[in-house]
PDB file of N, CA, C, O and CB in Angstrom:
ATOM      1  N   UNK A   1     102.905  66.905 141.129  1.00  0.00           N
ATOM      2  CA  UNK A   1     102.521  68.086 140.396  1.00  0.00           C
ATOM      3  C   UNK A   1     103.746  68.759 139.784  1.00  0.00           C
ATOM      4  O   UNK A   1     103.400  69.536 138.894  1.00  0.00           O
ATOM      5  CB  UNK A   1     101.774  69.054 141.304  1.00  0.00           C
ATOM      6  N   UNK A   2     105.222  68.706 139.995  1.00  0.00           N
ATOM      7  CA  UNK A   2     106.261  69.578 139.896  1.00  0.00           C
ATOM      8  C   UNK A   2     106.494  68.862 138.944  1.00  0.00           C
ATOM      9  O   UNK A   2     106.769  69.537 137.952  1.00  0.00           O
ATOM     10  CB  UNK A   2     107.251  69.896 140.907  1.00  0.00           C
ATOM     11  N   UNK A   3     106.520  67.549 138.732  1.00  0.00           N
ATOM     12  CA  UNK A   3     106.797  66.796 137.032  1.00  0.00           C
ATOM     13  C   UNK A   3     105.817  67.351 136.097  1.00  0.00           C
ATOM     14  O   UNK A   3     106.159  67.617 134.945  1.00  0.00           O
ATOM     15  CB  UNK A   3     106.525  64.947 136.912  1.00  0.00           C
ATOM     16  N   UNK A   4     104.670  67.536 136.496  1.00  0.00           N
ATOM     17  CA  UNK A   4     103.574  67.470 135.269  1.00  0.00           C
ATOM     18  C   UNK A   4     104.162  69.094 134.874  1.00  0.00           C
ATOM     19  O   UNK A   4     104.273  69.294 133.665  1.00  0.00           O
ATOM     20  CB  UNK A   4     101.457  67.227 135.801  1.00  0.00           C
ATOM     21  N   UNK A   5     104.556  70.296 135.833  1.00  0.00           N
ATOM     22  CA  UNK A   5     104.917  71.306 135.240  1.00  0.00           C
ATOM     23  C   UNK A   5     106.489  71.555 134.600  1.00  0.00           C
ATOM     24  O   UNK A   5     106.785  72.508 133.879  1.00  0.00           O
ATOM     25  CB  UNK A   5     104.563  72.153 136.124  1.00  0.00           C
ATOM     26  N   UNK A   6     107.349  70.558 135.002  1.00  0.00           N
ATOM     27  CA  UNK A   6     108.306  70.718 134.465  1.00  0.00           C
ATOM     28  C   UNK A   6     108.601  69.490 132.885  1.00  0.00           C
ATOM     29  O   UNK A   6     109.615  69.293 132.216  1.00  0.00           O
ATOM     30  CB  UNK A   6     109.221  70.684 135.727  1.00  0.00           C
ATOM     31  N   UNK A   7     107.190  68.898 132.794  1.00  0.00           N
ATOM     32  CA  UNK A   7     106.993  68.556 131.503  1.00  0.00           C
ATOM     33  C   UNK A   7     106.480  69.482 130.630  1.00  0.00           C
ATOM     34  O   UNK A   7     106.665  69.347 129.420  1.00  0.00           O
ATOM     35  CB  UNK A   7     106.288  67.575 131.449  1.00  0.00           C
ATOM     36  N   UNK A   8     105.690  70.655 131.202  1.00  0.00           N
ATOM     37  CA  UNK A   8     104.641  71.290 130.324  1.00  0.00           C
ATOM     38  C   UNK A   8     105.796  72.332 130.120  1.00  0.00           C
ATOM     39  O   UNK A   8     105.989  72.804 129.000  1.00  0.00           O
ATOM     40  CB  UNK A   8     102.963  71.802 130.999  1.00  0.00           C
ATOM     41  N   UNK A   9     106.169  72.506 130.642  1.00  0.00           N
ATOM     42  CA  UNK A   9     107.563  73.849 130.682  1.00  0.00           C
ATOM     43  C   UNK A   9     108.923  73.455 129.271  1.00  0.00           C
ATOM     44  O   UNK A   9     109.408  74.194 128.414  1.00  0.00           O
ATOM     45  CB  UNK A   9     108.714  73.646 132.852  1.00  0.00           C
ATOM     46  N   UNK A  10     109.162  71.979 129.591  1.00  0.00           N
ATOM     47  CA  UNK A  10     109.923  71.159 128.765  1.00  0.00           C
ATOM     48  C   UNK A  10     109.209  71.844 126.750  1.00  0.00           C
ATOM     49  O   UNK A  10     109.726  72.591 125.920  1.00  0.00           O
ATOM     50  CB  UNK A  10     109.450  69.086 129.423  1.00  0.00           C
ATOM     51  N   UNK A  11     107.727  70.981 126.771  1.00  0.00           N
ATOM     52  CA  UNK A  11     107.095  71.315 125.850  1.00  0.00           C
ATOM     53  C   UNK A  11     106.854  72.341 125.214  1.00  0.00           C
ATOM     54  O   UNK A  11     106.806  72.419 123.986  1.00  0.00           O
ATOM     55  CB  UNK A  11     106.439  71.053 126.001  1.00  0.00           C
ATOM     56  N   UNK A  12     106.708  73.085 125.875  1.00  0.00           N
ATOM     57  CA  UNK A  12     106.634  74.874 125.741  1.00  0.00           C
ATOM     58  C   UNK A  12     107.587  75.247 124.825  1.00  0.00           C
ATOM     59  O   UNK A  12     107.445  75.631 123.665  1.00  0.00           O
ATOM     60  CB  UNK A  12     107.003  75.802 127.170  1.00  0.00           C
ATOM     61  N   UNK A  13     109.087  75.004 125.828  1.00  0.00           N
ATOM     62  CA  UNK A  13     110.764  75.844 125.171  1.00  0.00           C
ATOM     63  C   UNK A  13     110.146  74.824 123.891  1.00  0.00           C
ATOM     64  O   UNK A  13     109.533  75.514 123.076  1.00  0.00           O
ATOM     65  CB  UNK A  13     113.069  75.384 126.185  1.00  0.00           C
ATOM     66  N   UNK A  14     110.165  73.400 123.543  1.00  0.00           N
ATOM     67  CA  UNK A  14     110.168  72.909 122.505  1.00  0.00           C
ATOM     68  C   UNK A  14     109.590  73.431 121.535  1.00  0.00           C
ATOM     69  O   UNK A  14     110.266  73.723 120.549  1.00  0.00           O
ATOM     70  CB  UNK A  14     109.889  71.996 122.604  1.00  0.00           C
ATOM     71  N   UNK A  15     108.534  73.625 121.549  1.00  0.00           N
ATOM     72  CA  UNK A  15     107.755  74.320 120.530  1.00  0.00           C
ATOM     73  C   UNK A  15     108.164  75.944 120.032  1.00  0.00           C
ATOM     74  O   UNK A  15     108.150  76.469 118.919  1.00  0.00           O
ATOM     75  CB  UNK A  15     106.328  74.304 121.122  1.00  0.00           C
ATOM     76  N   UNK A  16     108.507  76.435 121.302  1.00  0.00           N
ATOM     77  CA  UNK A  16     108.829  77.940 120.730  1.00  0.00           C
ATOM     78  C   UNK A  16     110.580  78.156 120.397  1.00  0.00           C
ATOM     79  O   UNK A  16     111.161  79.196 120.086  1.00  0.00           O
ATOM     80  CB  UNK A  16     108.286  79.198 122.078  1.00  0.00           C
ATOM     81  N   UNK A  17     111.134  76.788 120.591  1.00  0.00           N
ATOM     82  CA  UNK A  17     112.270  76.861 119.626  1.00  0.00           C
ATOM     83  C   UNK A  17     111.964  76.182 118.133  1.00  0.00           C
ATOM     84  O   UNK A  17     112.594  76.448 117.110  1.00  0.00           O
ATOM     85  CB  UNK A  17     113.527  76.109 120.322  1.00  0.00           C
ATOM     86  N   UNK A  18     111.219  75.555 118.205  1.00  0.00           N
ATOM     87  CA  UNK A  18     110.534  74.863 116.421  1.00  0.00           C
ATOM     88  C   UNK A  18     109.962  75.914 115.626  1.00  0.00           C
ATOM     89  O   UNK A  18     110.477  76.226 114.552  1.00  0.00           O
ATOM     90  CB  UNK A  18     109.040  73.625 116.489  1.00  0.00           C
ATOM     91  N   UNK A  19     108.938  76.481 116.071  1.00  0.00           N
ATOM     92  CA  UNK A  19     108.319  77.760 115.765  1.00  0.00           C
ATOM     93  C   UNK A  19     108.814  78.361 114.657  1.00  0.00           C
ATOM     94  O   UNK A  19     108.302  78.224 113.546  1.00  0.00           O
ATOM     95  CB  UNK A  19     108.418  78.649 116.776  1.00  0.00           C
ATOM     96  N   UNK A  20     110.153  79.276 114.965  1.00  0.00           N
ATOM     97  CA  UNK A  20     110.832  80.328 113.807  1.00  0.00           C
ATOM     98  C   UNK A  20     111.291  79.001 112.970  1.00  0.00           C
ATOM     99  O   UNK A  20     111.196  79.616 111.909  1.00  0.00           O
ATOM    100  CB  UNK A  20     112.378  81.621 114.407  1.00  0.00           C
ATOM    101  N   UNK A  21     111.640  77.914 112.617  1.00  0.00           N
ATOM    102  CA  UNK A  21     111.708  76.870 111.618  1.00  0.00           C
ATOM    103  C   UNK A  21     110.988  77.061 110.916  1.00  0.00           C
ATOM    104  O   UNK A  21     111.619  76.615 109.957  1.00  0.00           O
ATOM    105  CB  UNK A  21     111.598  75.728 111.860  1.00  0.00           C
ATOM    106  N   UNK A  22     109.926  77.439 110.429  1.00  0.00           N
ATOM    107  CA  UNK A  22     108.594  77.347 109.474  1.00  0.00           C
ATOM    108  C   UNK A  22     108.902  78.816 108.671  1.00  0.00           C
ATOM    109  O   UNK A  22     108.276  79.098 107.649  1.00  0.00           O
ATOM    110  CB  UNK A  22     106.811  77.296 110.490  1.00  0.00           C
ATOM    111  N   UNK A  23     109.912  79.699 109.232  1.00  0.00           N
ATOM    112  CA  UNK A  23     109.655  81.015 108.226  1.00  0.00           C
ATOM    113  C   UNK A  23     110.951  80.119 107.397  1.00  0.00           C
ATOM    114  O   UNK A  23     111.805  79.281 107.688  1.00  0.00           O
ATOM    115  CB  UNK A  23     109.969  83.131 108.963  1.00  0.00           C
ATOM    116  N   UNK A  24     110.584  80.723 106.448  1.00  0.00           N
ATOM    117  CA  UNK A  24     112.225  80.754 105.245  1.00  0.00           C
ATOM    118  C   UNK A  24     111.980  81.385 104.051  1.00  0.00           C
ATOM    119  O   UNK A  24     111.061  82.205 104.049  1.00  0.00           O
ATOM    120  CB  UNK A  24     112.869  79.115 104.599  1.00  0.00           C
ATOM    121  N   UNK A  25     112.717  81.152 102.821  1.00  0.00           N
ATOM    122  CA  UNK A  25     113.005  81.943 101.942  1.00  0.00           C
ATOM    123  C   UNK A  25     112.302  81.850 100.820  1.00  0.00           C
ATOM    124  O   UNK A  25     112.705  80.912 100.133  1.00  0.00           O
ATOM    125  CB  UNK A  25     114.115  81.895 101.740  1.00  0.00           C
ATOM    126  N   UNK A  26     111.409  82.439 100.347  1.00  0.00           N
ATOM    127  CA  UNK A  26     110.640  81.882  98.835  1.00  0.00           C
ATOM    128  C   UNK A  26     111.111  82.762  98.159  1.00  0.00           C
ATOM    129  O   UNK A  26     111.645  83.819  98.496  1.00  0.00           O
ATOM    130  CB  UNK A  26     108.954  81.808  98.583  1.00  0.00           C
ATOM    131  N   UNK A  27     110.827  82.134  96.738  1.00  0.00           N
ATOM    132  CA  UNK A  27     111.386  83.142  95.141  1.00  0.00           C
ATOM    133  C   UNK A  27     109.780  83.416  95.064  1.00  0.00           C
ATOM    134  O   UNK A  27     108.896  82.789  95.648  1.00  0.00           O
ATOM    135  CB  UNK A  27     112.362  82.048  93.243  1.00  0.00           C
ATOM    136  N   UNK A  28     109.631  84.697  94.046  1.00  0.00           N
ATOM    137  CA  UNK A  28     108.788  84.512  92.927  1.00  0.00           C
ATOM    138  C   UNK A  28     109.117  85.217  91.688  1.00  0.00           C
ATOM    139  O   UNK A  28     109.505  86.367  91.479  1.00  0.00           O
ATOM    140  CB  UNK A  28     107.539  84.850  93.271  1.00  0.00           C
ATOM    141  N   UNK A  29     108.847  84.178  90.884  1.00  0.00           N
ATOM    142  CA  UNK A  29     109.997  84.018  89.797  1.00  0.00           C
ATOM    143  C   UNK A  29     110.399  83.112  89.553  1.00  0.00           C
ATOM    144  O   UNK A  29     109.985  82.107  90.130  1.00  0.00           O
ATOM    145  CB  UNK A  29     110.982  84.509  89.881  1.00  0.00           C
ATOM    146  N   UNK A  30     111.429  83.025  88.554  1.00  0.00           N
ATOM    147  CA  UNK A  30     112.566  81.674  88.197  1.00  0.00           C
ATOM    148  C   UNK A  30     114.079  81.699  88.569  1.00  0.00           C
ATOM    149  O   UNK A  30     115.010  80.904  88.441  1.00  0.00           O
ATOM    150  CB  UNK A  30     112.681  81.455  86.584  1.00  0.00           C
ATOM    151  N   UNK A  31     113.959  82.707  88.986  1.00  0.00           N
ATOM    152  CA  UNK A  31     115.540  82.917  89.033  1.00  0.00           C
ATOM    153  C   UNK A  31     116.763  82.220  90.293  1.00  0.00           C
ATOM    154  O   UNK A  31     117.993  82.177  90.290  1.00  0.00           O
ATOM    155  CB  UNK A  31     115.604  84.542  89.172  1.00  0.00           C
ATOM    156  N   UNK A  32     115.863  81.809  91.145  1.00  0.00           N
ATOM    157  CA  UNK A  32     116.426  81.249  92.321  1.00  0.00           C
ATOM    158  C   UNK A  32     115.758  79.744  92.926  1.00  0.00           C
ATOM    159  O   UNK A  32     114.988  79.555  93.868  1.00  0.00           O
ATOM    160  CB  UNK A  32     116.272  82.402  93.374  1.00  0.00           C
ATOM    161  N   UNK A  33     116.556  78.543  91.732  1.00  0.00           N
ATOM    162  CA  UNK A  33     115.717  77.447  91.481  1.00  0.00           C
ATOM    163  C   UNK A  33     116.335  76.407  92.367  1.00  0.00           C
ATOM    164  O   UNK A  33     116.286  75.214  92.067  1.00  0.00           O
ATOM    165  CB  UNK A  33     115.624  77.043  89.956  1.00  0.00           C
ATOM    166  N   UNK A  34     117.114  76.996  93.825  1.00  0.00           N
ATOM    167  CA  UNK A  34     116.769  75.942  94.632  1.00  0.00           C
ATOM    168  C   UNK A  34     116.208  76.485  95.997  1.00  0.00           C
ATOM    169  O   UNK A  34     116.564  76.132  97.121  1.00  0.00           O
ATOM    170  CB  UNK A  34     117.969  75.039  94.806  1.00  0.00           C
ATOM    171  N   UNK A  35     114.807  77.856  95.505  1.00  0.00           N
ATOM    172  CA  UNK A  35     114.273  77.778  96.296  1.00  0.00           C
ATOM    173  C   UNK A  35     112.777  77.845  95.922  1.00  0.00           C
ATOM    174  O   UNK A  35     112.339  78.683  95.134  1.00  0.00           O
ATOM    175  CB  UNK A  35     114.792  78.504  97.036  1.00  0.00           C
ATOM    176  N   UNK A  36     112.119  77.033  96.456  1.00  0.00           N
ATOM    177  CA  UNK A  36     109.985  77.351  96.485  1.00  0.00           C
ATOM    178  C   UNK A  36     109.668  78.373  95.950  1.00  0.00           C
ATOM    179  O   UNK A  36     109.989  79.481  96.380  1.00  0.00           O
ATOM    180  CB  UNK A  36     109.061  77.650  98.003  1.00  0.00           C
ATOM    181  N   UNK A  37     109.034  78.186  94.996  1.00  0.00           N
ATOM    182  CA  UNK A  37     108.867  79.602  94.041  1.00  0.00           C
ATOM    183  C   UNK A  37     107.265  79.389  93.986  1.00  0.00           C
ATOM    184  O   UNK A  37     106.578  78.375  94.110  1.00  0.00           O
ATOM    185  CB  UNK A  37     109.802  79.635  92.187  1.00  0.00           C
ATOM    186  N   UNK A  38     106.880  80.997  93.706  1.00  0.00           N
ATOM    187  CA  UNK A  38     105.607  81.014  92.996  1.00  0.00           C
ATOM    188  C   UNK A  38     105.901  82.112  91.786  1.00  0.00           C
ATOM    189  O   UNK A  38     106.924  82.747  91.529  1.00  0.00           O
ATOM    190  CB  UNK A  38     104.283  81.450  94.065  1.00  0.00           C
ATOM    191  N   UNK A  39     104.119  82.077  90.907  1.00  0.00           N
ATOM    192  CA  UNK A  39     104.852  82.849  89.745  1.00  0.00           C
ATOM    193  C   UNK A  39     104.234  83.894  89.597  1.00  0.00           C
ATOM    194  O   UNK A  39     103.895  84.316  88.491  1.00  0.00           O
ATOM    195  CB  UNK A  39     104.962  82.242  88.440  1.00  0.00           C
ATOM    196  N   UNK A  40     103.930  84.618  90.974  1.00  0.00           N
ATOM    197  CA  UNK A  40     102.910  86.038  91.174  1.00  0.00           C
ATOM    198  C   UNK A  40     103.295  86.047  92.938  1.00  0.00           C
ATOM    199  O   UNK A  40     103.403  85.077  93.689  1.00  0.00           O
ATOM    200  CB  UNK A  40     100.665  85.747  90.658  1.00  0.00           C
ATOM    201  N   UNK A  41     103.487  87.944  93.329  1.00  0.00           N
ATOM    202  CA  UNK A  41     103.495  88.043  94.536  1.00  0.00           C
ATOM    203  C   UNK A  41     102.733  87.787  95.036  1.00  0.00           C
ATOM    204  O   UNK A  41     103.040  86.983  95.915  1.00  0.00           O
ATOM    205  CB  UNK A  41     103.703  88.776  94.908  1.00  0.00           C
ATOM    206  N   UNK A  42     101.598  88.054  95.009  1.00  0.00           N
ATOM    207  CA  UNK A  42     100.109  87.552  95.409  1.00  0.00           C
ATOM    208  C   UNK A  42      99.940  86.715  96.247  1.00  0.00           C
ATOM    209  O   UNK A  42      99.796  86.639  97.467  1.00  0.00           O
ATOM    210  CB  UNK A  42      99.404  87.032  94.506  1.00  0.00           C
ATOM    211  N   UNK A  43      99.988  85.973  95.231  1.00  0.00           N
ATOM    212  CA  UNK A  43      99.713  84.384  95.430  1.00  0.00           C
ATOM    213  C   UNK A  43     100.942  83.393  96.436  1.00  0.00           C
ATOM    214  O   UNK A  43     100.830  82.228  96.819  1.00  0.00           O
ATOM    215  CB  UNK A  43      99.709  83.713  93.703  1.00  0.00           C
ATOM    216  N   UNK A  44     102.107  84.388  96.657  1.00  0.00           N
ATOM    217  CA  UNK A  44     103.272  83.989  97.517  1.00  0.00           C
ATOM    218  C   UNK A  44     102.894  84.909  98.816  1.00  0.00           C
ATOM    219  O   UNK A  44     102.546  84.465  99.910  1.00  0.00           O
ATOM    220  CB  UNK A  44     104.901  84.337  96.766  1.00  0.00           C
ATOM    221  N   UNK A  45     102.995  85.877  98.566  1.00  0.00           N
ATOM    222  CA  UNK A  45     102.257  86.686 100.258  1.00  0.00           C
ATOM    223  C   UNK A  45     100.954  85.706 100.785  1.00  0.00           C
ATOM    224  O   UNK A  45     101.035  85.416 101.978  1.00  0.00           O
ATOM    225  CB  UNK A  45     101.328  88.732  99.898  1.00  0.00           C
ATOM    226  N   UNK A  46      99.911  85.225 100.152  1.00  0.00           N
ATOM    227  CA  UNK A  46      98.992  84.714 100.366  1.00  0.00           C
ATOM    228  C   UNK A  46      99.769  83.448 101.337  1.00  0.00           C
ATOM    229  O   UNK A  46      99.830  83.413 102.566  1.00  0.00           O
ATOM    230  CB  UNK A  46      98.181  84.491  99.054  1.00  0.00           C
ATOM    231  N   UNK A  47     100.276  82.536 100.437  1.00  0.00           N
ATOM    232  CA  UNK A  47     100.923  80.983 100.838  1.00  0.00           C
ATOM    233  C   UNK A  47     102.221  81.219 101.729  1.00  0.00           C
ATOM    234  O   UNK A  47     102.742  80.132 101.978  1.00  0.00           O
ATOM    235  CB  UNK A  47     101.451  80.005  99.321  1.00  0.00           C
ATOM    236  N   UNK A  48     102.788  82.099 102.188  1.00  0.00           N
ATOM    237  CA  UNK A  48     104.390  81.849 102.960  1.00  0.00           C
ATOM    238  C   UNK A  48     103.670  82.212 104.615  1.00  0.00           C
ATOM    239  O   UNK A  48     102.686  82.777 105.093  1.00  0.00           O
ATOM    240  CB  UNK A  48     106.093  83.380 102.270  1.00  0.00           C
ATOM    241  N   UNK A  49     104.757  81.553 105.007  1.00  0.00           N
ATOM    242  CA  UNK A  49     103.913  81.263 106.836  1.00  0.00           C
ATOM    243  C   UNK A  49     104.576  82.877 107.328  1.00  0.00           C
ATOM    244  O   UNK A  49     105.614  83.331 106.847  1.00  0.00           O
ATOM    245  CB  UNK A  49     104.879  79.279 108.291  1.00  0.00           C
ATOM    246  N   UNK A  50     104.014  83.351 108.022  1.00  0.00           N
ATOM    247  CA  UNK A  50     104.647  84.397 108.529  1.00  0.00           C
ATOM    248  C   UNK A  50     106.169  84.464 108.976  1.00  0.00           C
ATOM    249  O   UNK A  50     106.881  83.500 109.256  1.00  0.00           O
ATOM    250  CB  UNK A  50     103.931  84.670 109.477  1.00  0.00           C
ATOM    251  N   UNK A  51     106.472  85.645 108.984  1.00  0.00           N
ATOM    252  CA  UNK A  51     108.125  85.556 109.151  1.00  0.00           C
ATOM    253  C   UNK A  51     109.246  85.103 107.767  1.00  0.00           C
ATOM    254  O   UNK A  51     110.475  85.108 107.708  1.00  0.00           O
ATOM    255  CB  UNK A  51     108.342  84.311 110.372  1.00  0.00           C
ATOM    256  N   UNK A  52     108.444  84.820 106.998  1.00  0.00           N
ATOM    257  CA  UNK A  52     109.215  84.253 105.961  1.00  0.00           C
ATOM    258  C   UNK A  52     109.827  85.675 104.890  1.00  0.00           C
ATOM    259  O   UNK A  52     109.693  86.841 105.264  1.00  0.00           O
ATOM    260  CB  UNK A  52     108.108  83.049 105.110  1.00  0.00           C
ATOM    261  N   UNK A  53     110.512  85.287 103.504  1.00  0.00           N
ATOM    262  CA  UNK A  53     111.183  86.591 103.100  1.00  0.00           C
ATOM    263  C   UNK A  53     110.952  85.916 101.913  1.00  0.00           C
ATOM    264  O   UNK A  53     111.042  84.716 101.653  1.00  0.00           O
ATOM    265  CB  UNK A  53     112.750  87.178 103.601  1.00  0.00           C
ATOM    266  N   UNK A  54     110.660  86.805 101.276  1.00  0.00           N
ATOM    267  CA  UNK A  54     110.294  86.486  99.661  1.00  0.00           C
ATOM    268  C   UNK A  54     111.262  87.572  98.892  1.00  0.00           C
ATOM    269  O   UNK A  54     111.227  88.800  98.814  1.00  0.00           O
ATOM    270  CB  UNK A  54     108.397  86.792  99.210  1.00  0.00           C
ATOM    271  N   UNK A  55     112.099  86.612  98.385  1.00  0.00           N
ATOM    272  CA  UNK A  55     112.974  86.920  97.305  1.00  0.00           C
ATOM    273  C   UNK A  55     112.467  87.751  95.505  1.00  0.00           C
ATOM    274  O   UNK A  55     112.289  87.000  94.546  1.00  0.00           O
ATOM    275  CB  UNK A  55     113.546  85.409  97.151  1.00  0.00           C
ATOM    276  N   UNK A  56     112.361  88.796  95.401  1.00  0.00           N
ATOM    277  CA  UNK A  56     111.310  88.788  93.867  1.00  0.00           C
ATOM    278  C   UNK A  56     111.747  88.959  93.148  1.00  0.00           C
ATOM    279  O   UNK A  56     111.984  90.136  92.876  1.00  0.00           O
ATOM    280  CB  UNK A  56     110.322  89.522  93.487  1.00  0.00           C
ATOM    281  N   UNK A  57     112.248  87.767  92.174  1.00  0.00           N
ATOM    282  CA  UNK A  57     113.059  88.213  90.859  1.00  0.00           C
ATOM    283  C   UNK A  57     112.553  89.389  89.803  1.00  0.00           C
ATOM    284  O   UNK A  57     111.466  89.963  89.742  1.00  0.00           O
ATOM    285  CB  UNK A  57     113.166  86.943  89.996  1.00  0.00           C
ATOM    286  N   UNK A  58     113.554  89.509  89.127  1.00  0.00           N
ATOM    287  CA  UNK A  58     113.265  90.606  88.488  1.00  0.00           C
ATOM    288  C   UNK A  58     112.423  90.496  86.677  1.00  0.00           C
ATOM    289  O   UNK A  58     112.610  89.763  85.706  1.00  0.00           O
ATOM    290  CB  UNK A  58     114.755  91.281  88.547  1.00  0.00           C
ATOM    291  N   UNK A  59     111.675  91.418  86.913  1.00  0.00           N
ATOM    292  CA  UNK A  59     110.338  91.595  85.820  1.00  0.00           C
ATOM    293  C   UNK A  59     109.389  92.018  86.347  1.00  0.00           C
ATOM    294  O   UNK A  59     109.575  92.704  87.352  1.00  0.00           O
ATOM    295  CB  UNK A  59     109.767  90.453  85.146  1.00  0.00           C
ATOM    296  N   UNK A  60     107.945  91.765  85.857  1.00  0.00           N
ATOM    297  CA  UNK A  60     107.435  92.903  85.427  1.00  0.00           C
ATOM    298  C   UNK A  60     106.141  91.789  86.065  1.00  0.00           C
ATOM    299  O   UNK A  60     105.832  90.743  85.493  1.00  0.00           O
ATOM    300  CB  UNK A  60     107.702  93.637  83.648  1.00  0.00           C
ATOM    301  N   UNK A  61     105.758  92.089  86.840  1.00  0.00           N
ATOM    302  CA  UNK A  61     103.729  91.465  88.001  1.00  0.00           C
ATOM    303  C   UNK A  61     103.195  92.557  87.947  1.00  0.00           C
ATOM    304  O   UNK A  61     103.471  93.475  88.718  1.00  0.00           O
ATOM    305  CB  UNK A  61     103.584  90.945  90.177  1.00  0.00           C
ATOM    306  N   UNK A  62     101.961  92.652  86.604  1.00  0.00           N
ATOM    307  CA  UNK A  62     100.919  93.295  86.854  1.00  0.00           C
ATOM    308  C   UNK A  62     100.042  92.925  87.386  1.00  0.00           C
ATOM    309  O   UNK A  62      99.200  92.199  86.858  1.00  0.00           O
ATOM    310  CB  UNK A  62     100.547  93.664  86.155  1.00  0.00           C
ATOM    311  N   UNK A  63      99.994  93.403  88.814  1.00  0.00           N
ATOM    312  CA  UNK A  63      99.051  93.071  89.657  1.00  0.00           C
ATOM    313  C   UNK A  63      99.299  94.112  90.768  1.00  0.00           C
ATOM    314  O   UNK A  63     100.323  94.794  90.716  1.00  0.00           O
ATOM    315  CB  UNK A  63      99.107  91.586  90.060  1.00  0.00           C
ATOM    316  N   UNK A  64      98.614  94.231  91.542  1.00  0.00           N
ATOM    317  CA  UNK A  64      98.530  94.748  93.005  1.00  0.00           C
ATOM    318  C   UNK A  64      98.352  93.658  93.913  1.00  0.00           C
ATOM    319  O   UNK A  64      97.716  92.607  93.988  1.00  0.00           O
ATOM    320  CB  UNK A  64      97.374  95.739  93.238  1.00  0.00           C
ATOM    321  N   UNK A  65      99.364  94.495  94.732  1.00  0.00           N
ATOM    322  CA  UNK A  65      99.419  93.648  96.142  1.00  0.00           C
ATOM    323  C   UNK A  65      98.978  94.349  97.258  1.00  0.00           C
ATOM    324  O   UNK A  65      99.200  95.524  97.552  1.00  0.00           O
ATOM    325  CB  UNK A  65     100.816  93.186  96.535  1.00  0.00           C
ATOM    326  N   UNK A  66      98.101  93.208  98.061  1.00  0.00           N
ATOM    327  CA  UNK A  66      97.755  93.850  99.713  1.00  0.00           C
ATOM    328  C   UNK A  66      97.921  92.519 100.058  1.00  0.00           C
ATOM    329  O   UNK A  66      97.937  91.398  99.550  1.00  0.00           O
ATOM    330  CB  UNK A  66      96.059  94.706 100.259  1.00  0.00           C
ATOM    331  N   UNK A  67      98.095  93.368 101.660  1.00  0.00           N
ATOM    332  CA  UNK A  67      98.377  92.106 102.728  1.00  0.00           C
ATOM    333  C   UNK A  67      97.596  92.197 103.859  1.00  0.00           C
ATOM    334  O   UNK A  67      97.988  93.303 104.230  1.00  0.00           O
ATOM    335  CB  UNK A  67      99.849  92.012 103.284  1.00  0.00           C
ATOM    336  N   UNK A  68      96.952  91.935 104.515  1.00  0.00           N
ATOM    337  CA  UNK A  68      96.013  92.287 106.226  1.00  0.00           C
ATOM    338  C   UNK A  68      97.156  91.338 106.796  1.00  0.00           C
ATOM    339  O   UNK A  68      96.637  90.998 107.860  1.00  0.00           O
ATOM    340  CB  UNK A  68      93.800  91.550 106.604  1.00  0.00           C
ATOM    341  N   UNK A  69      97.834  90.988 106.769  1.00  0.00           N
ATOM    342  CA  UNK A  69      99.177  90.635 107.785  1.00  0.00           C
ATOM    343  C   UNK A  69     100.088  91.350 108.757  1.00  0.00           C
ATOM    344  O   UNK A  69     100.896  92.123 108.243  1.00  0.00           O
ATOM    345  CB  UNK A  69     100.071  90.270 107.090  1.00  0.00           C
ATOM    346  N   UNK A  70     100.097  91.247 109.843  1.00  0.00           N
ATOM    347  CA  UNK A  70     100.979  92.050 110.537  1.00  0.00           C
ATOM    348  C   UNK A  70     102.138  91.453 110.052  1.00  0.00           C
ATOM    349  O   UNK A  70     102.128  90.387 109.436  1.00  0.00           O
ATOM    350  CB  UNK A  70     100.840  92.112 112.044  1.00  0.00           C
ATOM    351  N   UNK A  71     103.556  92.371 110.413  1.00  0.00           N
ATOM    352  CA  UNK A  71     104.778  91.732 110.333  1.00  0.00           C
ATOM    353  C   UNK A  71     105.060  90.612 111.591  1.00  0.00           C
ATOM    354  O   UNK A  71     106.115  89.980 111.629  1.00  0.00           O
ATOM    355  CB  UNK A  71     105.840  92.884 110.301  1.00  0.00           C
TER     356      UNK A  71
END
């Protein structure tokens, strides 16, 4: 039994050190072209995994933004 928990324990740290890997940096916009861009906030709040940081070049998104996302 002390293997099967010090495998599941093993798995665990693994995953919750992989985890914060999935946030990173998106543009929206053109201005920052070696990173994942979209071409409306919207539609980038919608698609970025939580934790992530969206870069917003500069101009002009007529649109409104909401989010039901916690931080």
């Amino acid at each position: 039994m002390s293997r099967l928990m010090l495998l599941l324990a093993l798995l665990i740290s693994i995953f919750v050190q992989l985890r914060p890997a999935s946030a990173a940096t998106y543009a929206v916009g053109s201005c920052k072209p070696t990173l994942q861009s979209f071409p409306t906030i919207s539609l980038a709040v919608a698609h970025v995994p939580p934790g992530s940081t969206l870069d917003i070049c500069p101009g002009t998104y007529p649109e409104q933004v909401t989010s039901s996302r916690s931080r």
